[in-house]
C-alpha positions as CSV (number, residue, x, y, z in Angstrom):
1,X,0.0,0.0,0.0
2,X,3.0,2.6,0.6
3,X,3.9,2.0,-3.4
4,X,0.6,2.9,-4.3
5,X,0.0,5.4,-1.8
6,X,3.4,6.7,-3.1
7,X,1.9,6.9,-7.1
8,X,-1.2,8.8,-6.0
9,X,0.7,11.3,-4.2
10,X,2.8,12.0,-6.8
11,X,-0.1,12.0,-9.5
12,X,-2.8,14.5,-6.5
13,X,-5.0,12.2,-6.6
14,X,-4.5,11.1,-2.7
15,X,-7.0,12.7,-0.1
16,X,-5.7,16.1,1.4
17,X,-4.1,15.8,4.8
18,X,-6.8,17.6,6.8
19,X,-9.8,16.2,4.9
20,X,-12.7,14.8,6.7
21,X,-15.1,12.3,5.1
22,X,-12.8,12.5,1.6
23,X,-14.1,9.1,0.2
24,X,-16.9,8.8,-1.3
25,X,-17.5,7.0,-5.0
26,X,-16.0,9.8,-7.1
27,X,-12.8,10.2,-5.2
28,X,-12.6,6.4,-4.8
29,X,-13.0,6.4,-9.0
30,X,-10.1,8.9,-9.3
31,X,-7.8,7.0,-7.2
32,X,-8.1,3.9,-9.3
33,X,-8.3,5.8,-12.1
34,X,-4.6,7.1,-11.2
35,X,-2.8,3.8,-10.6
36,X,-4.5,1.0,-12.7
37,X,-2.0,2.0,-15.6
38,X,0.8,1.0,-12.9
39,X,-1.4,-1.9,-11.6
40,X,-2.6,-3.6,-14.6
41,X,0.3,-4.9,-15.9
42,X,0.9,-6.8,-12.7
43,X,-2.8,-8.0,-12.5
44,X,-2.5,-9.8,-16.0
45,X,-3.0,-13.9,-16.3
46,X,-0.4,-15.0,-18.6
47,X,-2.0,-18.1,-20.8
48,X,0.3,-20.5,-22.3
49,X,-1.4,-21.7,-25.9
50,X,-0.5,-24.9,-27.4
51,X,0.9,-24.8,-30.8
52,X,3.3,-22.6,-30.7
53,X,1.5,-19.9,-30.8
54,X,2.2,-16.7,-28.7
55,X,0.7,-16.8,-25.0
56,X,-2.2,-14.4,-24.2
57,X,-2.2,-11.8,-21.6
58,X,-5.9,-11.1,-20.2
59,X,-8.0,-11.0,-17.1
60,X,-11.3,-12.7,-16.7
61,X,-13.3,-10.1,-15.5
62,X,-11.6,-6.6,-16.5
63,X,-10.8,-4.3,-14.2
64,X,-12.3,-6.6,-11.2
65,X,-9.5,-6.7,-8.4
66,X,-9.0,-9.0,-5.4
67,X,-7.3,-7.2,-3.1
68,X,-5.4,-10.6,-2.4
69,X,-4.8,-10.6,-6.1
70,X,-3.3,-7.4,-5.9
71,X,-1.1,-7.7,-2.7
72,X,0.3,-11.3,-4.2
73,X,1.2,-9.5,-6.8
């Protein structure tokens, strides 16, 4: 959590440090929207496919996270 706390300071999108009551679903949205490009990669299932062909990088249910997915990770 101090990594990601870490990219949301950096991009303002963490609460202000005297805010009361700061999350709600719009700021919550904002946050997420502000590290799932650093997230995502990590949160990928890497499929092997017979035949040679190249494996295939995707997630069952798009942008769902576990947060035990996320802290494994």
């Amino acid at each position: 959590m101090i990594a990601i706390k870490y990219f949301l300071l950096m991009r303002g999108v963490w609460k202000p440090q005297n805010a009361m009551n700061y999350w709600n679903g719009e700021t919550v949205t904002k946050l997420w929207n502000g590290v799932w490009d650093d997230l995502n990669p990590h949160l990928l299932t890497v499929t092997k496919i017979k035949g040679g062909r190249p494996p295939s990088f995707h997630k069952s249910c798009t942008s769902s996270l576990a947060s035990r997915t996320c802290h494994e990770n």
